[in-house]
Backbone atoms as SQL, in Angstrom:
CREATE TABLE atoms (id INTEGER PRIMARY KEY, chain TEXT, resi INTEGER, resn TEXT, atom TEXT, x REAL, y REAL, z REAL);
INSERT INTO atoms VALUES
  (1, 'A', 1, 'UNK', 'N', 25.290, 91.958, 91.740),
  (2, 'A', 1, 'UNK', 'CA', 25.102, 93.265, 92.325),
  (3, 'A', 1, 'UNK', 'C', 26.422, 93.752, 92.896),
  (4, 'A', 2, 'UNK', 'N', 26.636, 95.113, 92.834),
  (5, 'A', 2, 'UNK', 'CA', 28.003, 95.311, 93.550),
  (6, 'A', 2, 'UNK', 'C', 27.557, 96.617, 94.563),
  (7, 'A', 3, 'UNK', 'N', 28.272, 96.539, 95.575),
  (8, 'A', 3, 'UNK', 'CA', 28.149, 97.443, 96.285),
  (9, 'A', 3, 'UNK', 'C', 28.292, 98.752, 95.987),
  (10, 'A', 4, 'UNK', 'N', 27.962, 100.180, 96.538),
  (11, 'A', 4, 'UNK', 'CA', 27.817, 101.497, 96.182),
  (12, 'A', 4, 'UNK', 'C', 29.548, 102.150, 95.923),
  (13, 'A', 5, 'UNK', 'N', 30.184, 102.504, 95.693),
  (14, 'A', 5, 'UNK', 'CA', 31.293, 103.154, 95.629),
  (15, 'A', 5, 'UNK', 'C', 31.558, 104.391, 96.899),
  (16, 'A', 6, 'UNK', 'N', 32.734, 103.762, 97.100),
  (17, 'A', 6, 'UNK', 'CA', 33.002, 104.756, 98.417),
  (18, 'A', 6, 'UNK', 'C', 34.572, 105.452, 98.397),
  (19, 'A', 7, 'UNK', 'N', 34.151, 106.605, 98.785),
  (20, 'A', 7, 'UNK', 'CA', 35.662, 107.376, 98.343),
  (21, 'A', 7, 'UNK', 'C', 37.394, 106.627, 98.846),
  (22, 'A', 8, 'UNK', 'N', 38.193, 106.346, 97.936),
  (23, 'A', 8, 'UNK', 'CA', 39.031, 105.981, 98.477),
  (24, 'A', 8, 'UNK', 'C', 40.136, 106.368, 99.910),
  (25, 'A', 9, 'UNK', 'N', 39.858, 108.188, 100.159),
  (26, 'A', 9, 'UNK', 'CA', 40.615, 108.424, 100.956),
  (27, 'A', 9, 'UNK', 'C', 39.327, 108.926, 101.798),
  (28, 'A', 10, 'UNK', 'N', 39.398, 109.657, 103.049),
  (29, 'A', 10, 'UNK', 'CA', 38.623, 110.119, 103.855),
  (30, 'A', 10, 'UNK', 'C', 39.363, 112.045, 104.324),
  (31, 'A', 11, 'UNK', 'N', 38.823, 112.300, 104.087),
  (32, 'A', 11, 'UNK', 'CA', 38.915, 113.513, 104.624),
  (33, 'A', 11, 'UNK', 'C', 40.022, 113.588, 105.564),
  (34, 'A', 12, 'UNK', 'N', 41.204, 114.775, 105.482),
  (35, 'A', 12, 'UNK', 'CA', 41.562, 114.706, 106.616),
  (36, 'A', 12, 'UNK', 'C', 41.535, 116.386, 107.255),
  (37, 'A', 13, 'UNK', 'N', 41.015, 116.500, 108.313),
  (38, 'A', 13, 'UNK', 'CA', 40.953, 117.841, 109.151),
  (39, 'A', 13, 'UNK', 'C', 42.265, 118.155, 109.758),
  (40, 'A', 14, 'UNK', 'N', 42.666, 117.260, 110.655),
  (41, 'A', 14, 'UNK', 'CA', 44.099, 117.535, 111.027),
  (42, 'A', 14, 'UNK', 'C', 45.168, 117.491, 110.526),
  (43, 'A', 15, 'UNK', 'N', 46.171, 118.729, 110.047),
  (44, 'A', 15, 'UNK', 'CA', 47.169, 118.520, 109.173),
  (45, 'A', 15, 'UNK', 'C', 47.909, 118.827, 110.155),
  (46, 'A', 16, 'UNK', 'N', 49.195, 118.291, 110.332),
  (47, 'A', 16, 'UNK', 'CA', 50.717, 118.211, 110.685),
  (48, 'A', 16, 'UNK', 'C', 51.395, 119.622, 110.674),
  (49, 'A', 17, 'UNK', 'N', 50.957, 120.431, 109.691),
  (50, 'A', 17, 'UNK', 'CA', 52.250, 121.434, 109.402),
  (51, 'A', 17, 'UNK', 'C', 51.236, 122.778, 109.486),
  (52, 'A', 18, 'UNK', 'N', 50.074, 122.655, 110.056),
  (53, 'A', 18, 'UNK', 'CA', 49.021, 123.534, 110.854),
  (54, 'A', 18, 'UNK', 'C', 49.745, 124.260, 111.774),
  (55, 'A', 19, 'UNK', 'N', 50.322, 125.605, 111.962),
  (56, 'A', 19, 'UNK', 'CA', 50.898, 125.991, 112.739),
  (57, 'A', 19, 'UNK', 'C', 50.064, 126.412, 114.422),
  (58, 'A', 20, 'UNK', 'N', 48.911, 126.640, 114.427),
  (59, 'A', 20, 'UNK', 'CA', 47.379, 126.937, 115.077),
  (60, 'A', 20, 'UNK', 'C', 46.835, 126.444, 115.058),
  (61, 'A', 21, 'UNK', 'N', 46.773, 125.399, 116.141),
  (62, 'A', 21, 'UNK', 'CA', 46.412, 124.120, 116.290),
  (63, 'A', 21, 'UNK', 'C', 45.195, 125.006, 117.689),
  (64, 'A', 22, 'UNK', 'N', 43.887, 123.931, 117.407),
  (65, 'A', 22, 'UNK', 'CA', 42.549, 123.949, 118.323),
  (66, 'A', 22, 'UNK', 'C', 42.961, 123.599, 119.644),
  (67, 'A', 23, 'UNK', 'N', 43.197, 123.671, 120.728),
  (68, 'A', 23, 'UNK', 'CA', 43.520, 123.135, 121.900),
  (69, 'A', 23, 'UNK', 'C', 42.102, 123.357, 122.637),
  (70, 'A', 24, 'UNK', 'N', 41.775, 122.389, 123.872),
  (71, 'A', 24, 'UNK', 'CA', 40.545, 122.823, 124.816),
  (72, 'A', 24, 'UNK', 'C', 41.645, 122.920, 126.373),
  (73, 'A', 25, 'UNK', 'N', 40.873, 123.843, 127.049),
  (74, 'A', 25, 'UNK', 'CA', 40.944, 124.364, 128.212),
  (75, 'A', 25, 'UNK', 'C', 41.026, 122.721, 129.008),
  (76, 'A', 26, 'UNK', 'N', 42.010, 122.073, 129.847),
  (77, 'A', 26, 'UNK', 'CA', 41.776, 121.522, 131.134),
  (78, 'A', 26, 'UNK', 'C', 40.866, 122.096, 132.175),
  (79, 'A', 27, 'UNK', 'N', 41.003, 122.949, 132.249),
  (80, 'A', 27, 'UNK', 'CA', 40.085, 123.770, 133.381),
  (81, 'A', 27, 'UNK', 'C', 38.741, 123.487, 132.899),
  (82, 'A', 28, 'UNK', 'N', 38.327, 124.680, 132.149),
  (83, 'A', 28, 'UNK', 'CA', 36.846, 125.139, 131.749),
  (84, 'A', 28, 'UNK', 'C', 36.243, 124.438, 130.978),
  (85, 'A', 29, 'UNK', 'N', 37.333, 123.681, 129.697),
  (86, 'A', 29, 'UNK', 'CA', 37.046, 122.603, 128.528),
  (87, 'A', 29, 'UNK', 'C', 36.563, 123.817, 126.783),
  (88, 'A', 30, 'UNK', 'N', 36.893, 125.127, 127.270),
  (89, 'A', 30, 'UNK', 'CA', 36.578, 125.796, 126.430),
  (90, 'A', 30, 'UNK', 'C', 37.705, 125.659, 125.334),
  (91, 'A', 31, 'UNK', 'N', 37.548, 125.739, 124.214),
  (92, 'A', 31, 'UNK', 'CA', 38.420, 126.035, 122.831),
  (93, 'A', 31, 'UNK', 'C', 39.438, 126.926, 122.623),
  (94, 'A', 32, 'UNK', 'N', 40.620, 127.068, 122.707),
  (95, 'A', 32, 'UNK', 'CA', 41.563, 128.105, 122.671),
  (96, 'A', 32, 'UNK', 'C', 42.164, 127.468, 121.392),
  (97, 'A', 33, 'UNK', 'N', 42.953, 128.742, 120.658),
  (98, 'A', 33, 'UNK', 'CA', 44.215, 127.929, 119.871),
  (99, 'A', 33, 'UNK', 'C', 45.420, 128.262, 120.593),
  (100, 'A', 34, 'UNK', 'N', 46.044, 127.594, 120.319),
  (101, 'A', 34, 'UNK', 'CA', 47.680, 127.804, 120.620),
  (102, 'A', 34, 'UNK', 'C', 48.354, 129.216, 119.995),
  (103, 'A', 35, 'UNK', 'N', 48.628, 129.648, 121.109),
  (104, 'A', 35, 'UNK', 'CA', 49.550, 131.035, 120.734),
  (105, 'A', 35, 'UNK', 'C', 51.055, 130.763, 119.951),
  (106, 'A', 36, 'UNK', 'N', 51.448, 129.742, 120.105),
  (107, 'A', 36, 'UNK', 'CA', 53.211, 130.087, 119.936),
  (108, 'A', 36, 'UNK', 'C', 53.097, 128.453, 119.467),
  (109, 'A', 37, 'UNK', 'N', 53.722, 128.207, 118.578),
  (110, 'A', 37, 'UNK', 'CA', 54.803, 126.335, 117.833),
  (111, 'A', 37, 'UNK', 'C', 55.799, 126.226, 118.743),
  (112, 'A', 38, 'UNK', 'N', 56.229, 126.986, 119.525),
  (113, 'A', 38, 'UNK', 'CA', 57.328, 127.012, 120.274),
  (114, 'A', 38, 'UNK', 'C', 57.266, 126.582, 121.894),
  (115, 'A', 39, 'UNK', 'N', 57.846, 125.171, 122.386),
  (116, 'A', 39, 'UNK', 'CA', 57.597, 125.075, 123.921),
  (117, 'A', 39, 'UNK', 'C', 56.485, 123.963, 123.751),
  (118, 'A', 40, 'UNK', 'N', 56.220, 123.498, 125.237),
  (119, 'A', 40, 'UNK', 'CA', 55.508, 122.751, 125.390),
  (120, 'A', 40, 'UNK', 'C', 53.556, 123.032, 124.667),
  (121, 'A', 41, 'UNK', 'N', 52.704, 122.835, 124.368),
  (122, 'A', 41, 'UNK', 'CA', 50.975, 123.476, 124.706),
  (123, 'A', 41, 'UNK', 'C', 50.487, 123.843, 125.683),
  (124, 'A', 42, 'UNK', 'N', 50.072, 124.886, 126.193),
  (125, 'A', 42, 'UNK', 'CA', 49.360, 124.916, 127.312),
  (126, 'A', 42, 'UNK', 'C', 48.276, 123.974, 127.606),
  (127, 'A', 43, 'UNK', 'N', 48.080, 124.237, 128.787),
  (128, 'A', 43, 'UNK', 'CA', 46.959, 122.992, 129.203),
  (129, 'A', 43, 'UNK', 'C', 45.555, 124.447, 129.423),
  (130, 'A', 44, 'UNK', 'N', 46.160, 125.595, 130.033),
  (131, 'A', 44, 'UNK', 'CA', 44.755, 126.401, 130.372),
  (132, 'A', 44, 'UNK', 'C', 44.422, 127.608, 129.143),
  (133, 'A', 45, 'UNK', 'N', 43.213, 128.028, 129.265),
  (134, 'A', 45, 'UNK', 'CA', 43.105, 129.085, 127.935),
  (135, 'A', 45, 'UNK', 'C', 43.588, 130.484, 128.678),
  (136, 'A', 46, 'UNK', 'N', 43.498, 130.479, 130.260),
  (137, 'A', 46, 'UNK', 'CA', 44.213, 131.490, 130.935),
  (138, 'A', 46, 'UNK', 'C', 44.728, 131.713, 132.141),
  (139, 'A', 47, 'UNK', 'N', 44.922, 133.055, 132.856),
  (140, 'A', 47, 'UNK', 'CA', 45.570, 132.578, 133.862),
  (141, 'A', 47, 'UNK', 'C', 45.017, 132.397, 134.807),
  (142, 'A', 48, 'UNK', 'N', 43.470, 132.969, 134.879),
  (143, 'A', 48, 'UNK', 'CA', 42.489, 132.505, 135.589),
  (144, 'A', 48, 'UNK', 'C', 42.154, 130.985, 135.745),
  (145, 'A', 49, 'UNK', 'N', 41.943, 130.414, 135.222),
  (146, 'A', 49, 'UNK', 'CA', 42.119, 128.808, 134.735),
  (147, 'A', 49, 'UNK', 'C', 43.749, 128.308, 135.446),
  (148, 'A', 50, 'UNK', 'N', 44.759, 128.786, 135.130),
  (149, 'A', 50, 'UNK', 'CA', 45.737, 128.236, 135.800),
  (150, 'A', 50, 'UNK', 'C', 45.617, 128.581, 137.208),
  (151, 'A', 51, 'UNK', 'N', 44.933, 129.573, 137.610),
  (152, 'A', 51, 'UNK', 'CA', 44.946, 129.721, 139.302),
  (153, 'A', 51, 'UNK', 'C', 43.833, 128.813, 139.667),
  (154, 'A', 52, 'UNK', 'N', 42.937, 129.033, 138.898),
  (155, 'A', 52, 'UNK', 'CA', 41.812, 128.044, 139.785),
  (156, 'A', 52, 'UNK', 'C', 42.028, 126.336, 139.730),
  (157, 'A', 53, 'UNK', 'N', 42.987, 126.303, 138.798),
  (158, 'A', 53, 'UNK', 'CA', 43.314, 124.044, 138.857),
  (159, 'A', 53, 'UNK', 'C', 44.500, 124.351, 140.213),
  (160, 'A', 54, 'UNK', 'N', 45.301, 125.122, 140.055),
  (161, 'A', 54, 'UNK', 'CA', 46.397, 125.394, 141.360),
  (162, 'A', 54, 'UNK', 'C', 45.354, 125.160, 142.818),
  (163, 'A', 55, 'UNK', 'N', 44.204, 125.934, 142.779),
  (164, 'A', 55, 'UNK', 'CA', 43.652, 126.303, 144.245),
  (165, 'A', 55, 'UNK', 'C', 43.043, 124.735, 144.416),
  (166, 'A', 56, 'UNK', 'N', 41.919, 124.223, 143.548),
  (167, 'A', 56, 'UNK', 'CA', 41.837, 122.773, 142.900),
  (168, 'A', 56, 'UNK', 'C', 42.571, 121.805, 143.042),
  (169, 'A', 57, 'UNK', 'N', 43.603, 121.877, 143.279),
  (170, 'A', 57, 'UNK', 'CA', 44.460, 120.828, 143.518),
  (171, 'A', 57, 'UNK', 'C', 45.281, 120.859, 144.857),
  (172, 'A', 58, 'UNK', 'N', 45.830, 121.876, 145.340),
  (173, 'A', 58, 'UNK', 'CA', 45.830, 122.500, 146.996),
  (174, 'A', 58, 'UNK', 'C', 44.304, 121.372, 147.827),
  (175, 'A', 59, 'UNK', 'N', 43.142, 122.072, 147.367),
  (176, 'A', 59, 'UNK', 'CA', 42.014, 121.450, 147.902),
  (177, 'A', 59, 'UNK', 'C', 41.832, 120.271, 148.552),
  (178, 'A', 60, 'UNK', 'N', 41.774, 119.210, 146.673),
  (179, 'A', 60, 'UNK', 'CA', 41.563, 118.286, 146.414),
  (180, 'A', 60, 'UNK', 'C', 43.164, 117.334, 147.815),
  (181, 'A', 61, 'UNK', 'N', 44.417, 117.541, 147.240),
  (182, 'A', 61, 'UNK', 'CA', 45.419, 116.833, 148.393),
  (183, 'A', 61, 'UNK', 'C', 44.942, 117.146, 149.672),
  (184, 'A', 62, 'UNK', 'N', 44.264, 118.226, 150.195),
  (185, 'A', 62, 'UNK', 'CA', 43.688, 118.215, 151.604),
  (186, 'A', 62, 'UNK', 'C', 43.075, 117.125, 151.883),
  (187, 'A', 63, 'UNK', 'N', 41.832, 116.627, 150.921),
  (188, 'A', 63, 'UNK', 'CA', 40.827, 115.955, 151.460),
  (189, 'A', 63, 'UNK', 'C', 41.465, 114.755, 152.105),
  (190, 'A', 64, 'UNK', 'N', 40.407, 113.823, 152.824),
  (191, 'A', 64, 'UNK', 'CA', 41.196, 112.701, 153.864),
  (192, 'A', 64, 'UNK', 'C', 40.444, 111.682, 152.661),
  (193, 'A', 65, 'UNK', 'N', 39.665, 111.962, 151.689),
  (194, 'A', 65, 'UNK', 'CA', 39.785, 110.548, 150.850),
  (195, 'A', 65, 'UNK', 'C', 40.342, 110.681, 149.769),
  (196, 'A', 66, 'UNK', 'N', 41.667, 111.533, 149.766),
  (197, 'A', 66, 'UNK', 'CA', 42.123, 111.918, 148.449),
  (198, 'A', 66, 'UNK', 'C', 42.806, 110.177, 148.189),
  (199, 'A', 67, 'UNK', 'N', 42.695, 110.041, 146.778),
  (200, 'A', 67, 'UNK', 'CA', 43.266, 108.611, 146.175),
  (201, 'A', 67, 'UNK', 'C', 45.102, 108.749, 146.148),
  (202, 'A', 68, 'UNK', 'N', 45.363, 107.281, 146.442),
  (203, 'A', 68, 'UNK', 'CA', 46.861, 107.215, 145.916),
  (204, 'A', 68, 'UNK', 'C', 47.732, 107.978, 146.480),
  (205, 'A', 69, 'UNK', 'N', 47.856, 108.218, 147.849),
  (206, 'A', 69, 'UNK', 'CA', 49.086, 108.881, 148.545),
  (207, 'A', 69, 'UNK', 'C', 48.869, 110.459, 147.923),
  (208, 'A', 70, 'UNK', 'N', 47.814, 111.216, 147.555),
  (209, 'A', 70, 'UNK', 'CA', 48.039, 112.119, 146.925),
  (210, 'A', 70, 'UNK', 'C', 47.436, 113.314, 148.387),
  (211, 'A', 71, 'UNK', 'N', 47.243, 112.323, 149.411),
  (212, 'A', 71, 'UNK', 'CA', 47.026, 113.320, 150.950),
  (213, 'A', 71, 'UNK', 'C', 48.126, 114.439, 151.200),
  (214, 'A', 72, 'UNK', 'N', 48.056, 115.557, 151.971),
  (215, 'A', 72, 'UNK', 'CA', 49.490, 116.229, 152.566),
  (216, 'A', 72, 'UNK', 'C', 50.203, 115.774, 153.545),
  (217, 'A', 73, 'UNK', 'N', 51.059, 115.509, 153.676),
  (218, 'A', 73, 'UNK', 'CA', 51.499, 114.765, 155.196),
  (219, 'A', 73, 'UNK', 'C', 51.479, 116.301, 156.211),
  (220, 'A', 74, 'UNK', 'N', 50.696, 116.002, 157.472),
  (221, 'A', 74, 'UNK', 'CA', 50.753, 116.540, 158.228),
  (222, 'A', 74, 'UNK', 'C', 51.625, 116.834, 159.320);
């Protein structure tokens, strides 16, 4: 008996030379693509999203059980 035949390669979705690449939101986790090949990726889909991880993270170093020295010194 021999086993069923299975395709030698597998599909590939992600190509390399894709200039518009899928990115997700840090913030919201929503789907954006990338505007520009040029520069780092953004991390937010906007600037709403970049103000609210800014206020988010202000916050979060307030708290008194923030982890890892990541407190404000008072």
């Amino acid at each position: 008996m021999s086993a069923p035949a299975r395709p030698a390669t597998l599909p590939h979705t992600a190509t390399p030379h894709t200039a518009t690449r899928q990115l997700h939101c840090a913030c919201c986790g929503r789907p954006f693509v990338r505007p520009s090949t040029r520069g780092p990726a953004p991390l937010y889909c906007s600037v709403d999203c970049q103000k609210q991880m800014r206020v988010r993270t202000r916050v979060w170093s307030g708290r008194d059980d923030a982890p890892f020295g990541l407190r404000r010194a008072s």
